[in-house]
N, C-alpha and C positions, 0 to 999 in steps of 0.2 A: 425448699431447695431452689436453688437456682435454674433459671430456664432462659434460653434466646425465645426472643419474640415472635420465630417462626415456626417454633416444635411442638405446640401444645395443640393433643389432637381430644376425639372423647373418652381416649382411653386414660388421660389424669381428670377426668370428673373427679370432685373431692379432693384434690390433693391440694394443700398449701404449697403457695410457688412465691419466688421472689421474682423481678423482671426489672433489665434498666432499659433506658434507651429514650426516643426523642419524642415530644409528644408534635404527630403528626397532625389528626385530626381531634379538630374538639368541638364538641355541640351540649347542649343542655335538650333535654327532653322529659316532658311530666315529673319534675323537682330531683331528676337524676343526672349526672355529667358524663357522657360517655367520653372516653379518650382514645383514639389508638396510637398507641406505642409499636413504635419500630423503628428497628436495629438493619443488621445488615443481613441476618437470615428472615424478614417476613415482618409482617405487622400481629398484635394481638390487641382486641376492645377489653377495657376496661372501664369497669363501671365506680362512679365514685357517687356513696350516697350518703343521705343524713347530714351529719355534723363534720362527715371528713368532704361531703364536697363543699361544704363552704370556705374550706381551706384549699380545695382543688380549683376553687373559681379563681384562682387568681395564675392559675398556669397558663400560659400562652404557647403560640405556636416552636416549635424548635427548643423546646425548653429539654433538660435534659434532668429525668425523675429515675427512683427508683421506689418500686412498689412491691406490697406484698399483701398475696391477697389469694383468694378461693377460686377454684378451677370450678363453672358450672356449664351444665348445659345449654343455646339459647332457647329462645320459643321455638316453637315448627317456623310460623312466620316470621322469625330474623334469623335463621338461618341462611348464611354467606357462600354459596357453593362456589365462589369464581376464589376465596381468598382460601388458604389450606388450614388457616386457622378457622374459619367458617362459622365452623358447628358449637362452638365455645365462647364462652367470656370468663375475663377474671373481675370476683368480686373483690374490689380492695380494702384491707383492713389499714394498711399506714400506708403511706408513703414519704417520702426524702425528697425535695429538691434537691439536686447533684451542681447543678451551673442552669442562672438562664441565659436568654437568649435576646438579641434585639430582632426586632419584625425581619424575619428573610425578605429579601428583594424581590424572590419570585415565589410562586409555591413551588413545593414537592411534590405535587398529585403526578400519580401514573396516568389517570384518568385525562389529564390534561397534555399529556404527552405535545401533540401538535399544535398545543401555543405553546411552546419553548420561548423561552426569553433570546435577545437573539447573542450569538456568539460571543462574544469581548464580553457579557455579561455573564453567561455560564464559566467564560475561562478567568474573569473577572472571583467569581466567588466557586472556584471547582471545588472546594472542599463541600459547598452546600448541594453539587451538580452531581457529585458523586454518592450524594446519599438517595439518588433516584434508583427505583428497581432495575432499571434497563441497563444503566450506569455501574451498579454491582453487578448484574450478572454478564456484563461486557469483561470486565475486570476478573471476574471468577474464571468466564470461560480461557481469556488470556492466562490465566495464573494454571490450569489443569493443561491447558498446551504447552506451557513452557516446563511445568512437571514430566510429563508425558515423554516430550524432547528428551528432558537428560538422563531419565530410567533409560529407554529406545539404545542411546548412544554408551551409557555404563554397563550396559546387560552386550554390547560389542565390544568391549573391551577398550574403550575408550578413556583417556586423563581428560579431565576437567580443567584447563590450568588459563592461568591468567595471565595476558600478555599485556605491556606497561600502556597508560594511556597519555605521558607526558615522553616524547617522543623526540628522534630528530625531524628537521623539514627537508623530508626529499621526493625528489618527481611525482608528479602526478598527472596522469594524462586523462582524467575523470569528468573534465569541465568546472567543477567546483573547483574552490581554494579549500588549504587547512585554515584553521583555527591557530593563529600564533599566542604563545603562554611568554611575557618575559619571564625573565630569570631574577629573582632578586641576589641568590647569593651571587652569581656570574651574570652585574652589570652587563649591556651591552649583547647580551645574551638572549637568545630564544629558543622553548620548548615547539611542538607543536603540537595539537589533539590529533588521533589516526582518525583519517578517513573512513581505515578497515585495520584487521590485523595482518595483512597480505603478509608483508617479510615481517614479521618475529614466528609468524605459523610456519611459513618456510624455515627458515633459524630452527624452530624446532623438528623440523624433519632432520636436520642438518646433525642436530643434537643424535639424534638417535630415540627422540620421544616419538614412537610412528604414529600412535594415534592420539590426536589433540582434537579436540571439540573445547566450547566456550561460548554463551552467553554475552556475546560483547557489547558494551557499549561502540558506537561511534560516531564520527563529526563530522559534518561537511557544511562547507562554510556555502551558499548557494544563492543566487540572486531568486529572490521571491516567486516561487509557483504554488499552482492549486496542491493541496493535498500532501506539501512535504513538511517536512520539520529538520531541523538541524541538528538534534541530536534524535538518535533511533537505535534500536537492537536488529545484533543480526545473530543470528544462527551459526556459527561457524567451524567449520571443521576441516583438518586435516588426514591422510595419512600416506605413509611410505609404500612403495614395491607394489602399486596397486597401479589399473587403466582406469580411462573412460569407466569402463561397463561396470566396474565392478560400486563407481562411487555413482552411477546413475544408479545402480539394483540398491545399493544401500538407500538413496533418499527414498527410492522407493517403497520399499520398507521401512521406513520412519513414516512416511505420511498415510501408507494404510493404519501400522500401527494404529497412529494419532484418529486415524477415521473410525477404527475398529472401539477405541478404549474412550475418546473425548465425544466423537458425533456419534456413535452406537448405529454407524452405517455402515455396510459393507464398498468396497471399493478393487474396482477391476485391475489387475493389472498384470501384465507390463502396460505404461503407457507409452502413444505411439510418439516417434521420431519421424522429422521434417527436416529436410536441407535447408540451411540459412536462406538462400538462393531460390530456393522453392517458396519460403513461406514470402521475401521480398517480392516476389514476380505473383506469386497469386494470390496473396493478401495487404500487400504495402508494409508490410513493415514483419519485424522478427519475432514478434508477439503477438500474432493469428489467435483470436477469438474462436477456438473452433465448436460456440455451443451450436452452431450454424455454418453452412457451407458454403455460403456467397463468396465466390471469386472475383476479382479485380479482371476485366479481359482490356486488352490494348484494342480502342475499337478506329486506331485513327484511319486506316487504308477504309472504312466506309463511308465517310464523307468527301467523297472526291466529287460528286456529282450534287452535292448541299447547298441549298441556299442560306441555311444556317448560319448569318455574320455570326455571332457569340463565337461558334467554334469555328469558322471557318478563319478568321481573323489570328484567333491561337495558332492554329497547323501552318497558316501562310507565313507565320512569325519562326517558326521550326517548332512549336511545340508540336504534342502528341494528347490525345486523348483517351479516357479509361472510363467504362463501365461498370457497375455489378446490376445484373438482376435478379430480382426478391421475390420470391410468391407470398406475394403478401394478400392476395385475393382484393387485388383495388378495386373499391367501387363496388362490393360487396358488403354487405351487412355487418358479417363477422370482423372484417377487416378492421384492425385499429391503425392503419394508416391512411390519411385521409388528406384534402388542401391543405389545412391550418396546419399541420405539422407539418408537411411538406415545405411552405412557404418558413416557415421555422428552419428547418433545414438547410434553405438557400441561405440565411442568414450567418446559419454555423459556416458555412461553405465560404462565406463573407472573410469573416474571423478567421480563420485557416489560412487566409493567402491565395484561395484558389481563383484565378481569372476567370472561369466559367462555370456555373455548374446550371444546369437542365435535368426537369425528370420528365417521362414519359411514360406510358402502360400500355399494354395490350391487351385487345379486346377486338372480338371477332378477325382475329390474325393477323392482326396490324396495330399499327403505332396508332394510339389514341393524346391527344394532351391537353389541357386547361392552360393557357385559349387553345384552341385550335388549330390558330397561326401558327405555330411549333410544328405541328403532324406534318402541314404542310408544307413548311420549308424545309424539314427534313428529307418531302421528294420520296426517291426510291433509297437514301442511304436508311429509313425504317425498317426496310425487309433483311437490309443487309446486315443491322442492328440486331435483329429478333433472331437472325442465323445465327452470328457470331457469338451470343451471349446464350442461348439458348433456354429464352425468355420463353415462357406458355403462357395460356391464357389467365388473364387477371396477373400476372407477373408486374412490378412498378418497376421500371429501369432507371437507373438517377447514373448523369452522364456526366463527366468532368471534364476542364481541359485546361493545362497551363501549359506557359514555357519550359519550366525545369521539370522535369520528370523526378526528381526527388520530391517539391512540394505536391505536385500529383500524388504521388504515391503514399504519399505521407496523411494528406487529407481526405484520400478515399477510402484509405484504411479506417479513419475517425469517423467517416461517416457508415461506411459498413458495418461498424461496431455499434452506432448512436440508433440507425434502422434497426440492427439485428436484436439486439433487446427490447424497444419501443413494439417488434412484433411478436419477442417471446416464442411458448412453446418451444423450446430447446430441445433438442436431442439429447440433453444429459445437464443435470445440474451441476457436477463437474467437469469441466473440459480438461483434464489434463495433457500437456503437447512438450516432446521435448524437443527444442530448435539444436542443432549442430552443425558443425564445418563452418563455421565462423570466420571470414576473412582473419588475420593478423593485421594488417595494416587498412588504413582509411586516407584519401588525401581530403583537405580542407578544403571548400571548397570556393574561399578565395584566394587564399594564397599559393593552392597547392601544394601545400607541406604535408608530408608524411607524417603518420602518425600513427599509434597506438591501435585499434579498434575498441578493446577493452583495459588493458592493460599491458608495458611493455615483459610481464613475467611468464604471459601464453607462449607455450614449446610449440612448436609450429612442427606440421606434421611431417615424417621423415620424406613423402614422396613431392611434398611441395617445396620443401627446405632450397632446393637446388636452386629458385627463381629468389632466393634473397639479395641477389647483389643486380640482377639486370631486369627482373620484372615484384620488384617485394608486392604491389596487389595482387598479385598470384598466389601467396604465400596463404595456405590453411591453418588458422590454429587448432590447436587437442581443447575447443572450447566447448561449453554446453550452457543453457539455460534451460528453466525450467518456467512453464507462462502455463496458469489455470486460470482462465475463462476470459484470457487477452490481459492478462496481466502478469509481469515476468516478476516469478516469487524467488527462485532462487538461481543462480548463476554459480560457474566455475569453469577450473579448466585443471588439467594436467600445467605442470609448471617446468622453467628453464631449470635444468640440475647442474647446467654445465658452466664455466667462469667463461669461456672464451665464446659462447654462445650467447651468453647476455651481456657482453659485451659487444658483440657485432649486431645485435638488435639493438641495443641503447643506441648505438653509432647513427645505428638507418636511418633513428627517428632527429637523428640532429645533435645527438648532446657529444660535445667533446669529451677528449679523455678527462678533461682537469675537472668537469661539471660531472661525469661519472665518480668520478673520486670523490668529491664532494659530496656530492648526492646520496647516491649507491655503493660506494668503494666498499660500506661494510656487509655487505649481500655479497657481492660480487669473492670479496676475501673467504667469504666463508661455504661458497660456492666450491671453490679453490681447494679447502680442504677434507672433500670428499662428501660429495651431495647424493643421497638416494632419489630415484624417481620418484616422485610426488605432486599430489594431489589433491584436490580437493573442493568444497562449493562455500557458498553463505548464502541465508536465507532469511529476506527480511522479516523479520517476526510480527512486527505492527502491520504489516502488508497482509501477509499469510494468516493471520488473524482476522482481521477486518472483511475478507475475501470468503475465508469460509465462513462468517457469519451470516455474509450476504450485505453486507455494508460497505457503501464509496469511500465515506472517511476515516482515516487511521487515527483520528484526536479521539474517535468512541471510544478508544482502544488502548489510550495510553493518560496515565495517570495525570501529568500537567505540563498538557503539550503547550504549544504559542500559535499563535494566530497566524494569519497570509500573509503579515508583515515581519512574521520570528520576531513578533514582543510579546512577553508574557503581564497578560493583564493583571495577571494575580501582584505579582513583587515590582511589577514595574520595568523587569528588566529588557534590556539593556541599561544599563546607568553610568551617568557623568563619574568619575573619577577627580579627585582636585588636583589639580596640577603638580599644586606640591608632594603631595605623594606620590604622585608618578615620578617628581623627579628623584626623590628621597628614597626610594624604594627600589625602582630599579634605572635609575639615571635616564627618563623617558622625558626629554623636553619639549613639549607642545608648542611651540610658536606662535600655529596658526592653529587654532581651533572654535570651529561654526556649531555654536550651543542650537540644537535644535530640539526646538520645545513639540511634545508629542501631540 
């Protein structure tokens, strides 16, 4: 009978089994060939003796067999208790070579885990990277979360429906660009890839489909950072005649669900709610890490009496300076924060933009620092330090200070976060936070043009609405996100139902009637012809994945992602196109184009 390579336990001693799958390991021992095969559920040893292993001496590694052969026992002393197949071996009577194999690049050993080949070579050969155990049960665990998801949302009464991914190109106030598609049959012509599915999900409210969820693909076209990729899944859903609360209580319930049936963990909730405004002022940013409680304090009114140039030079320039203190028990044994990481830290501090950053500790109730010269020209603004932030003893203080109070805030949050892991101990493995009351609008902060905050389709709240025409940053949207352990998994908001309402927020942000027409005119018309209130979130799935496994990067997690330059080692792509097809095809004439060799 047929068997995967990870199911045979003592209980088929005696049985005849068939098995395919790759031969992983191979060795010769005392005129016997041991082999293990494995597939995608486990490994199983198989032994090849006599006359048939001199026809198995010639398999090599990644070779792809199928054998058939006797379930036994092993010894007491080879028995495998770390592997599930352990306790067993199959004796082979025939086997098939299926296809071989040329020498892999790297090995497959689990055991090897932490020599990985590096990057561009895993994405290089991912179909060999994915036959790793860690690799399968990344991919397993993603494939029972996104099962999980669409039971959750069908058992709610929810349509599964597919919204188009060649699209028109209109507004986006995202920061990314789209993806342009030409058009072959209508030269001169362009598709675009979504972003998101934002307006066809609306559209479908519009329809009268109230409740839509959907698996979506989507595109953002992005200038090169850590950790993203260009195409990704989101989670998305809509529905009609609902609030806020009722689509925060649903994700709710999906992601216990998913804790309860995929992590076999219980999960508290309601999870708590934070003012936009609140988590800014005491965390730096809208995505507070809350497995720890270190606060941001504004410490500048106590350097007035400092001899402190570093900071004193900032303040005299109009900046402001910010604190957090840590009980990190510095200078104690237990302590894993120490100089050399410190001094590591000034460097990230480097990288961020910040003009200043200083740490300091207390000990015997006062400012201690490495050199010493620090303590001291901090003076009396120490005591005033250790008040304000309400530092104890052994507490590390790590002090910041630039001109713009945004890059302040922005880079003491990253280091808050970059401490507050490095000391561990958490208050809770998951931190679930929901941020709300979202500005609507944001100015730029060189040009000072109005803009967006998230999107211009957030319904702004009825008691702020009044400041749209003489103060719009005043303006609150019906927004929310949703950030587990400083990392914002999913987002939404209550949406504009009204035509004369998004169109006087399109206006704010700048775009004329004739660019709304363009753009939006088909939203806006079908706004027109009787909109329900509607709602809804998306939730990055590679994110939300990667987060609850306890993993930084989203490539573990996704089939055949591209590297920190969006090129995929595997096919090579992006790729040159020949001119003449471009022009042949969809009439796209290159003039000038700079062949750049990879």
């Amino acid at each position: 009978m047929d068997k995967n390579c990870g199911e045979l336990r003592g209980r088929d001693i005696g049985d005849v089994v068939t098995l395919h799958g790759w031969c992983r390991y191979i060795r010769a021992h005392k005129g016997k060939l041991f082999v293990d095969i494995a597939d995608r559920y486990g490994i199983t040893q198989v032994i090849f003796e006599k006359e048939l292993k001199k026809r198995a001496d010639e398999l090599g590694r990644e070779w792809v067999i199928s054998i058939t052969g006797k379930v036994r026992a092993r010894g007491k002393g080879a028995i495998n208790k770390e592997k599930a197949t352990g306790e067993i071996e199959v004796l082979a009577h025939s086997f098939e070579v299926i296809c071989k194999s040329k020498v892999p690049p790297f090995e497959i050993i689990e055991e090897k885990e932490k020599f990985l080949p590096a990057e561009d070579s895993r994405l290089k050969y991912r179909y060999l990277d994915l036959r790793r155990k860690k690799m399968i049960k990344n991919i397993e665990f993603r494939d029972a979360l996104t099962k999980s998801i669409r039971k959750f949302f069908w058992g709610e009464g929810f349509l599964e429906l597919e919204t188009p991914n060649f699209v028109r190109d209109t507004y986006d106030a995202s920061g990314s660009r789209t993806f342009i598609v030409p058009s072959r049959t209508n030269k001169g012509k362009f598709f675009s890839l979504p972003q998101s599915p934002q307006i066809y999900k609306q559209l479908c409210m519009v329809s009268g489909l109230d409740k839509y969820f959907q698996v979506a693909r989507v595109f953002r076209d992005e200038d090169p950072r850590e950790d993203r990729q260009i195409e990704f899944t989101q989670i998305d859903f809509e529905v009609s005649f609902k609030n806020e609360k009722y689509i925060q209580d649903l994700i709710e319930r999906l992601v216990k669900s998913l804790f309860k049936k995929v992590l076999k963990k219980p999960l508290k909730t309601p999870f708590k709610h934070m003012d936009y405004y609140d988590a800014l002022g005491n965390y730096g940013n809208d995505k507070p890490d809350m497995r720890f409680d270190y606060k941001i304090v504004n410490i500048t009114d106590c350097f007035k009496d400092s001899d402190y140039n570093i900071i004193k030079r900032v303040i005299d320039g109009g900046g402001k300076v910010s604190a957090i203190a840590f009980g990190a028990k510095f200078g104690q044994k237990e302590s894993k924060i120490d100089k050399n990481f410190m001094l590591e830290l000034v460097e990230i501090a480097k990288n961020l933009g910040l003009k200043g950053l200083t740490w300091v500790y207390v000990k015997d109730s006062s400012i201690q620092s490495i050199p010493e010269s620090i303590a001291v020209s901090l003076n009396e603004a120490g005591k005033r330090i250790i008040s304000k932030t309400g530092a104890k003893e052994g507490d590390l203080i790590v002090i910041g200070a630039d001109l713009s109070e945004n890059v302040l805030l922005a880079a003491m949050s990253k280091l808050r976060r970059v401490v507050g892991i490095k000391m561990g101990g958490f208050k809770t493995e998951y931190a679930f936070l929901w941020v709300d009351h979202f500005p609507l609008f944001e100015k730029e902060e060189i040009n000072g043009k109005l803009q967006p905050a998230h999107n211009p389709f957030v319904a702004p709240t009825e008691d702020t609405l009044k400041y749209i025409d003489l103060n719009p940053e005043k303006v609150i949207g019906k927004r929310y996100d949703l950030v587990l352990n400083g990392i914002e998994i999913a987002g939404g908001s209550i949406r504009i139902n009204d035509a004369e309402l998004q169109t006087k927020i399109l206006r704010a942000i700048g775009l004329s009637d004739k660019e709304i027409e363009n753009s939006l005119g088909f939203l806006v018309d079908a706004l027109a012809h009787g909109a329900p209130i509607h709602g809804g979130a998306a939730m990055g799935l590679d994110r939300f994945v990667a987060t609850l496994a306890g993993e930084d990067d989203i490539k573990e997690f996704i089939l055949f992602p591209r590297n920190r330059k969006f090129e995929s080692p595997l096919d090579n792509s992006p790729s040159e196109i020949a001119k003449e097809r471009l022009m042949e095809d969809y009439g796209l004439n290159l003039s000038e184009h700079n062949h750049q060799n990879p």
